[in-house]
N, C-alpha and C positions, 0 to 999 in steps of 0.2 A: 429505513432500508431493511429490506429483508433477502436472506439467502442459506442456502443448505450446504455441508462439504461435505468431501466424501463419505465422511461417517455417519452421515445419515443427520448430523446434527444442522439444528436451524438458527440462526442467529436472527435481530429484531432490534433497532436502535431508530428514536427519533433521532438524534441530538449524534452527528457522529465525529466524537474526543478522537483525536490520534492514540492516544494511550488504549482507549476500549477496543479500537480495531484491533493493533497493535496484539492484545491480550488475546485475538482471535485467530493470529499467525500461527502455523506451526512451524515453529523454530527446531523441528529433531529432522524436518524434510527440507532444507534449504543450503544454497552453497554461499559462502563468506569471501569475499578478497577486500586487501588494499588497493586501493588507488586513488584517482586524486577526486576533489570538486569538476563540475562541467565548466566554470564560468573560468574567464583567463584571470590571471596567469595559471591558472589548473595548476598552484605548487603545495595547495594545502589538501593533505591528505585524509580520506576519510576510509570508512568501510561498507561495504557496499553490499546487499543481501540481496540475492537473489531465491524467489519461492519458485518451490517443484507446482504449487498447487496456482491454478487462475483461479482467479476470484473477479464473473464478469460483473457490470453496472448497467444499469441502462442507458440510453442516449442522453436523455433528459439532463441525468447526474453528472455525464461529463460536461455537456453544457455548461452547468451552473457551473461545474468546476473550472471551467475553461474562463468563463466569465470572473471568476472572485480571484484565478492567478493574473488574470490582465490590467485587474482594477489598482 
């Protein structure tokens, strides 16, 4: 996977960890709340991060992605 942010910077990962993305967030541009999990009884509460910045994919990735949440 390869992509550039706003800063001009380019990112490159075979192999994509939660943690390496993760490291590629910019956490000083995003909003925080509580609120709960999606799944019922929705009483356990988590935090939830929303990013100022899109970071798109291409079709292909959500595919697979779409395919390895269903398996």
């Amino acid at each position: 996977m390869k992509w550039d942010d706003l800063t001009g910077t380019s990112y490159v990962t075979d192999l994509n960890l939660y943690g390496s993305l993760m490291n590629m967030v910019d956490f000083k541009n995003r909003w925080v709340y509580k609120g709960s999990v999606t799944t019922p009884p929705c009483a356990t509460y988590v935090y939830w991060n929303v990013l100022s910045t899109i970071y798109p994919i291409k079709a292909e990735h959500l595919a697979l992605y779409k395919a390895n949440i269903d398996a």
